[in-house]
C-alpha positions as CSV (number, residue, x, y, z in Angstrom):
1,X,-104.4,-40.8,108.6
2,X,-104.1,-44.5,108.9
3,X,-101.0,-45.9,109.7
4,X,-99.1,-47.8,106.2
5,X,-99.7,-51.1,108.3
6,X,-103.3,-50.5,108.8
7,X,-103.9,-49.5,105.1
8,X,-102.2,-52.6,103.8
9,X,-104.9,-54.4,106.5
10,X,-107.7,-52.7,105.1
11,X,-106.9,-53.6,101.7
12,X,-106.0,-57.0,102.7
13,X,-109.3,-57.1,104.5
14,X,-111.4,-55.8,100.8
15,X,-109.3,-58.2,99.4
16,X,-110.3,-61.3,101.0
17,X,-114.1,-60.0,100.7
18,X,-114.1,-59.5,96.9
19,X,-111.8,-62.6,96.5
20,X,-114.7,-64.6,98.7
21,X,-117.2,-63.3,96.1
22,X,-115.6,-64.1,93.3
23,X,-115.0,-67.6,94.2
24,X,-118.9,-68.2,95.2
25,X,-119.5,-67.2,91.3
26,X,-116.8,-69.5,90.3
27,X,-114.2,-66.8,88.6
28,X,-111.1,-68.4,88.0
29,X,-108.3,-67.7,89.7
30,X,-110.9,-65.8,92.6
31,X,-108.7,-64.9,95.0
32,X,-106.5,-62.9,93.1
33,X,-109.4,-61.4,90.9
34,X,-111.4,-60.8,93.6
35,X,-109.1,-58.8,95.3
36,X,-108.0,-56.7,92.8
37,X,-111.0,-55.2,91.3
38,X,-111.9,-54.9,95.5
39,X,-108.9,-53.1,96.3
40,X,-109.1,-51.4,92.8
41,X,-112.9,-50.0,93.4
42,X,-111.6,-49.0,97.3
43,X,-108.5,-47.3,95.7
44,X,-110.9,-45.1,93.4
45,X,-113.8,-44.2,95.6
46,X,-111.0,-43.0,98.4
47,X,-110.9,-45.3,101.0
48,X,-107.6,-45.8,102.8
49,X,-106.1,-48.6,101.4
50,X,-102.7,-48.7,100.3
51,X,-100.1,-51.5,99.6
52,X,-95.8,-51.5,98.1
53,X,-93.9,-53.3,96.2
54,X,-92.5,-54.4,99.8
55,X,-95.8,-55.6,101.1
56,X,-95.9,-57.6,97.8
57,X,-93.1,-59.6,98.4
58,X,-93.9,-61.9,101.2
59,X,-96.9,-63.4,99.3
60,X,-94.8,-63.3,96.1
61,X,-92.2,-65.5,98.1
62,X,-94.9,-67.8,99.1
63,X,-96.8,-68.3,95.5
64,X,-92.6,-69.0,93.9
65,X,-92.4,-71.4,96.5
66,X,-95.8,-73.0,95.1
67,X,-94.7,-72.6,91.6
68,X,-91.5,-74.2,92.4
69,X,-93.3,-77.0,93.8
70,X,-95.1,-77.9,90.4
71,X,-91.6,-78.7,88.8
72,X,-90.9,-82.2,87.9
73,X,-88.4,-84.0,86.0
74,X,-90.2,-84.2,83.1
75,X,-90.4,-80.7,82.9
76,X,-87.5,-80.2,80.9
77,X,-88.5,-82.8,78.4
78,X,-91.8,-80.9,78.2
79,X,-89.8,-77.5,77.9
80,X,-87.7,-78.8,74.7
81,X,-91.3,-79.3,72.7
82,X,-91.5,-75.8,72.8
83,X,-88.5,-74.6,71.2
84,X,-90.4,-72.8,68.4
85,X,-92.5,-70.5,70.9
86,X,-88.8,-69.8,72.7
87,X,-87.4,-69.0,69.2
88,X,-90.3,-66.7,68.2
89,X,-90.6,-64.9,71.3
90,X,-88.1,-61.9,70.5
91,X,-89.7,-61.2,67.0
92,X,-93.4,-61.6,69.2
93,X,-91.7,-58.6,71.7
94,X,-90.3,-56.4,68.8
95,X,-93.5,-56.4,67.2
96,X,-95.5,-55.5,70.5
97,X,-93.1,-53.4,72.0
98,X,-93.3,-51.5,68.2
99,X,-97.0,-51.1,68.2
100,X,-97.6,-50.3,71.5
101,X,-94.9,-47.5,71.8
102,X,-97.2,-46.0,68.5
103,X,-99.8,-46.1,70.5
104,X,-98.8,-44.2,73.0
105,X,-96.8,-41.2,70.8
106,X,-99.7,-40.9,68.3
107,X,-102.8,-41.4,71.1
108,X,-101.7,-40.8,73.9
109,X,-99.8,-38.2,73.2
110,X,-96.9,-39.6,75.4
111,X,-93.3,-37.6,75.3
112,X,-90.9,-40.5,73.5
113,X,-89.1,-41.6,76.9
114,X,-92.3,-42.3,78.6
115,X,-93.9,-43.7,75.6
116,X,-91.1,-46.0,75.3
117,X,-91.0,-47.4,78.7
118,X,-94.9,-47.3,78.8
119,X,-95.0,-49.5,75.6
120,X,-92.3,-52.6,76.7
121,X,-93.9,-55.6,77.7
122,X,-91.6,-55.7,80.2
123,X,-92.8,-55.5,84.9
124,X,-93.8,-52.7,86.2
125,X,-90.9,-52.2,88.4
126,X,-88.1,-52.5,86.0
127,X,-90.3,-50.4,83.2
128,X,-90.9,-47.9,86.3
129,X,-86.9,-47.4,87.5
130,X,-85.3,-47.7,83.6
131,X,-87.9,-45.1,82.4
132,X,-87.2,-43.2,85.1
133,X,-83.3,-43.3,84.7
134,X,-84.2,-42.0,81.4
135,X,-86.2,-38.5,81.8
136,X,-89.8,-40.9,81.4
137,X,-92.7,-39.9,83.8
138,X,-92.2,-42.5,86.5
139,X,-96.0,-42.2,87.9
140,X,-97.7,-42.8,84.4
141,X,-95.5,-45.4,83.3
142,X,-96.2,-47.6,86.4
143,X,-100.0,-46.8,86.3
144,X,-99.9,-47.9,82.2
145,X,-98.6,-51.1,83.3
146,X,-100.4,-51.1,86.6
147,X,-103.5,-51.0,84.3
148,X,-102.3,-53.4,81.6
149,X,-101.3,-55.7,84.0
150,X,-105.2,-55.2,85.6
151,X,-107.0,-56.3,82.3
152,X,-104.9,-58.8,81.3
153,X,-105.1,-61.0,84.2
154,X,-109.0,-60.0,84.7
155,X,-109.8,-60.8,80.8
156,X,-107.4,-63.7,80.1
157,X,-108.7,-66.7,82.5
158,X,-112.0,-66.1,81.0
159,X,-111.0,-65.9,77.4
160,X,-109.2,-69.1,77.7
161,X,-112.4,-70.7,79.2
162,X,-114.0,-70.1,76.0
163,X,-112.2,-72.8,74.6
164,X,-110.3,-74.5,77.3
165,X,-111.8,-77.6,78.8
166,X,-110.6,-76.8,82.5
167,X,-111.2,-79.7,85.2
168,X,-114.1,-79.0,87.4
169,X,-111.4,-77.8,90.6
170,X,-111.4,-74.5,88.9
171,X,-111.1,-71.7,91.5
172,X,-109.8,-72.4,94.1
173,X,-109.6,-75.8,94.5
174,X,-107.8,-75.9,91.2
175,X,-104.2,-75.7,93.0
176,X,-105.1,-78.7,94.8
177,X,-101.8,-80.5,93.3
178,X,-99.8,-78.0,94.4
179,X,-101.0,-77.7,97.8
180,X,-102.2,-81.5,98.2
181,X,-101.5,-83.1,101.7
182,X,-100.6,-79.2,103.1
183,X,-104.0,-78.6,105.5
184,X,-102.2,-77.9,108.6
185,X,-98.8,-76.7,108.7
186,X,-95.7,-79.1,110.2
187,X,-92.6,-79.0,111.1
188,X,-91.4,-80.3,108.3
189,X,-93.4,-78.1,106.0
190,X,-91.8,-75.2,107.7
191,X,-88.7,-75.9,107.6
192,X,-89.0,-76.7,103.8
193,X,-90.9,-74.3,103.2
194,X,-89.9,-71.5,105.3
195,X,-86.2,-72.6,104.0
196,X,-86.8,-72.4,100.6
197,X,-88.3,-68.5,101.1
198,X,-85.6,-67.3,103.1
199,X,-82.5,-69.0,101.0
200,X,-84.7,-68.3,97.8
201,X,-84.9,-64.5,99.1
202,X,-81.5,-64.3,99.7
203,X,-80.2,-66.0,96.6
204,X,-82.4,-63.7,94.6
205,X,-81.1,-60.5,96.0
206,X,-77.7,-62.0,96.1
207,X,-78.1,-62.9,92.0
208,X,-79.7,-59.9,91.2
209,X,-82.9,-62.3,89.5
210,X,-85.3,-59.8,88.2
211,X,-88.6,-60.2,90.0
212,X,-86.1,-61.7,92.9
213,X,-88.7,-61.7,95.5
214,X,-90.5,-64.4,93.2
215,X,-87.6,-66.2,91.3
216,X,-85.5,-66.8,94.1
217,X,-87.5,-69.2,96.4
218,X,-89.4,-70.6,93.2
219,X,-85.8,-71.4,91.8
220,X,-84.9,-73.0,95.4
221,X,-88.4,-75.0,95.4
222,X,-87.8,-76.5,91.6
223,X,-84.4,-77.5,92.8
224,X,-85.8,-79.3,95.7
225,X,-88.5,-81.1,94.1
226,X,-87.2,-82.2,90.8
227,X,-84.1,-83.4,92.8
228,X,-86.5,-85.7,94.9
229,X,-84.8,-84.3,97.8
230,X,-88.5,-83.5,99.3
231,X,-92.2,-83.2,97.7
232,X,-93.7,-80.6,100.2
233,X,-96.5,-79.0,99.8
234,X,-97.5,-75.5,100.8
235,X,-101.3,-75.1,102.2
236,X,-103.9,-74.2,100.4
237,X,-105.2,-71.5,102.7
238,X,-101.5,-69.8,102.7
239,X,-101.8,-69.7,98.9
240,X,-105.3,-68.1,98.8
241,X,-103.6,-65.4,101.7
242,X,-100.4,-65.1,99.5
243,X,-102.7,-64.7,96.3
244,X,-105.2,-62.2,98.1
245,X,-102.0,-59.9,98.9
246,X,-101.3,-59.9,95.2
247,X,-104.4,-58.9,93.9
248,X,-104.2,-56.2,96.7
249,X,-101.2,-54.5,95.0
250,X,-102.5,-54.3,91.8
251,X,-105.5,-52.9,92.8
252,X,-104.0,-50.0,95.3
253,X,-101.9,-48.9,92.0
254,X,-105.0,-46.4,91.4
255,X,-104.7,-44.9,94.7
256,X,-105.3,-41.0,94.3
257,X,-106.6,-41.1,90.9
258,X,-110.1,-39.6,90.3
259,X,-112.4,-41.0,88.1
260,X,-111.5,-39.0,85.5
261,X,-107.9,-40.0,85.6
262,X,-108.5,-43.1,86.2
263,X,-110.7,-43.9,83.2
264,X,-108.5,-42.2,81.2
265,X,-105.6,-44.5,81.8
266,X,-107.4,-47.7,82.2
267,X,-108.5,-46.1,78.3
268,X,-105.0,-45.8,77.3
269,X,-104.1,-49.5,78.9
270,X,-107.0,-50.8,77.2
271,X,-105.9,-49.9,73.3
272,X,-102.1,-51.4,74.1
273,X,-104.0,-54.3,75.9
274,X,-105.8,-55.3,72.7
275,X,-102.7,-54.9,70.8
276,X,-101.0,-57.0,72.9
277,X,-103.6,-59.5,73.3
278,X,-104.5,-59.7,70.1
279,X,-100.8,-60.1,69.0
280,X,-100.4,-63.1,71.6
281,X,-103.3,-65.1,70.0
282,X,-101.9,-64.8,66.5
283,X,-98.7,-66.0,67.9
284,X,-100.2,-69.1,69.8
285,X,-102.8,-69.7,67.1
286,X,-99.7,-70.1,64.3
287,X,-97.5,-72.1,66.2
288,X,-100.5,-74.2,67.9
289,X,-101.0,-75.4,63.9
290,X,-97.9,-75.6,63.4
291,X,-96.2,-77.6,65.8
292,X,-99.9,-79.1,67.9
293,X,-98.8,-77.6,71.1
294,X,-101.8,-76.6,73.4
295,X,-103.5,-73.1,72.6
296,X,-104.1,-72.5,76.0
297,X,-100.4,-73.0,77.1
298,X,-99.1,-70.7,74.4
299,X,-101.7,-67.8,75.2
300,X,-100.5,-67.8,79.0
301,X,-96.7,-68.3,78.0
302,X,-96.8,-65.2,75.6
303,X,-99.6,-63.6,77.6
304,X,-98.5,-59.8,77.9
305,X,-99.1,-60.0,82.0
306,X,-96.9,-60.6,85.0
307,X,-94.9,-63.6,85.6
308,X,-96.7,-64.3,89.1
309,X,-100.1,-63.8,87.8
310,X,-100.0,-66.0,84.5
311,X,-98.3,-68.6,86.6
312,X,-100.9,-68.6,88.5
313,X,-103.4,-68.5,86.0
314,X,-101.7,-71.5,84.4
315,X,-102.1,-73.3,88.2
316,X,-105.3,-72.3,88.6
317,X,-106.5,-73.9,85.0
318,X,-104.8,-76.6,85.8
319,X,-101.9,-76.0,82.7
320,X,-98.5,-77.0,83.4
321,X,-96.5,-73.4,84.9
322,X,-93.3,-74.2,84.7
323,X,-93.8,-73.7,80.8
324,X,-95.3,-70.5,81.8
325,X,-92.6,-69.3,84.0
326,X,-89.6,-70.2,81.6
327,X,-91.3,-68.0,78.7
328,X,-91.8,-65.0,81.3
329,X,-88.7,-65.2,82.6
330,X,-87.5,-65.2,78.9
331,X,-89.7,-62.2,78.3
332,X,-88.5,-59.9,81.1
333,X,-84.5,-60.6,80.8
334,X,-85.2,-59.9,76.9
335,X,-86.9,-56.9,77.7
336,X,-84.6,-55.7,80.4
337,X,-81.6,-55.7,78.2
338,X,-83.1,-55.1,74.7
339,X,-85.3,-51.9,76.2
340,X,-82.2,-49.5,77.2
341,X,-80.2,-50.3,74.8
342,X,-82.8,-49.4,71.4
343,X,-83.4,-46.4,73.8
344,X,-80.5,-44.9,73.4
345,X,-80.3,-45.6,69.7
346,X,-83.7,-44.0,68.8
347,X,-83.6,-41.5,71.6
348,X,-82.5,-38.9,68.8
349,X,-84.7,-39.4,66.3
350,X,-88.7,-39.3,66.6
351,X,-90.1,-42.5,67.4
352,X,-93.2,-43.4,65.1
């Protein structure tokens, strides 16, 4: 048996391959792609690859930093056009959170805890422990969202593409502005940067942020560059690494599922996935008409995937993320406090 460390390498390893690939066909957002279905194909046929929620933090550290880094001061003027999408957002989550939780009792055939915590568009990890709490089956509720999460963020950049005109630095030159003037690491670039991960960290598990390992050194970055304090830039090659170790995670989810099981849940993830997807383009579409916002935007800020990745979709076709990151941030504290508290009050009666 391989040691953790030397699975995490392996996957890493897959994960740079199948990123590679996917940026010589010009996938967007290839690193991250790439190595997930890499390390998810690995996972399946049994090789030893394996990766945590604590190997998944240093890159997720590094890609806030980025994200941080894409703040400006006009930001907030942007962010005020889209008080409509901000208003409709809980009625969007009661809606999905409704259908997907039928989905699961009356397909699935999921007991009503673990249907629940299964059918939240809420993270994996906050689904994962609040289900858990709650009598749900901890392993099937993080592979549902391990899985959800999976199609989403392998389906979406090329839906979008359909009818977004995306600049030609697609891929992975498409973070150039966020990573402009960053080829070789400096002293000042690591003291910035390194700074802003190790106060952001800290801050993070200090506040208690949800998705802290993310939120707390993006938060620290934003503050930094929309102050004019200091316009760093993190290098591209660190953001490929950091986006390669993402991808990684997601794709070791499947680890010690057969084939069988496997399909079976990616089936299961599929029918809520199209539920949810389909839920987010009515959304966007309405509000696109109605208030001339961009389609694209709206589908990645009510996008039913994680808060890293659709923040990095949004960077990678070259939409503005801080738009993205306010509505996910929205999303999961909504869901965090909305999810154990209808819980308790339907944990009596049948749910749908």
């Amino acid at each position: 048996m391989l040691q953790p460390a030397l699975r995490f390498a392996l996957a890493l390893a897959i994960g740079a391959v199948g990123g590679a690939l996917f940026l010589a066909i010009d996938a967007p957002l290839p690193w991250v792609l790439g190595s997930m279905a890499g390390c998810a194909i690995a996972s399946i046929v049994g090789l030893p690859v394996a990766a945590s929620s604590a190997t998944r933090r240093p890159m997720a550290a590094v890609v806030g930093v980025v994200l941080g880094s894409t703040f400006h001061p006009g930001l907030f003027a942007l962010v005020q056009q889209f008080w409509l999408p901000l208003l409709m957002l809980p009625l969007f989550l009661a809606v999905s959170a409704l259908l997907c939780v039928t989905w699961f009792r009356r397909v699935a055939g999921f007991d009503p805890a673990t249907a629940w915590f299964a059918g939240m568009p809420g993270g994996v990890a906050e689904m994962v422990l609040l289900g858990g709490e709650r009598g749900a089956d901890e392993r099937t509720v993080g592979l549902v969202h391990g899985a959800r999460i999976f199609l989403v963020v392998f389906t979406l950049p090329f839906i979008i593409r359909l009818f977004h005109a995306a600049p030609a630095t697609t891929g992975a030159a498409a973070a150039a502005s966020a990573t402009a003037g960053a080829a070789t690491a400096d002293l000042a670039l690591l003291l910035w940067g390194g700074g802003s991960i190790v106060v952001g960290l800290l801050l993070g598990r200090v506040l208690r942020l949800p998705a802290w390992h993310l939120l707390g050194p993006l938060v620290v970055s934003a503050a930094l560059h929309m102050s004019g304090v200091t316009d760093f830039r993190m290098p591209g090659w660190l953001l490929a690494a950091a986006q390669v170790g993402i991808g990684a995670t997601i794709g070791c989810r499947f680890a010690g599922l057969d084939l069988r099981s496997f399909a079976r849940i990616l089936a299961l993830a599929a029918g809520s996935t199209i539920i949810l997807l389909g839920l987010t383009f009515v959304f966007a579409t309405g509000i696109a008409r109605l208030t001339g916002l961009d389609l694209a935007l709206l589908a990645l800020a009510y996008s039913p995937g994680g808060l890293a990745e659709m923040s990095l979709v949004a960077l990678g076709l070259a939409l503005e993320p801080g738009v993205v990151v306010i509505h996910h941030l929205a999303r999961v504290i909504m869901v965090l406090v909305a999810a154990p508290i209808f819980f308790r009050t339907t944990a009596k009666e049948p749910l749908p």
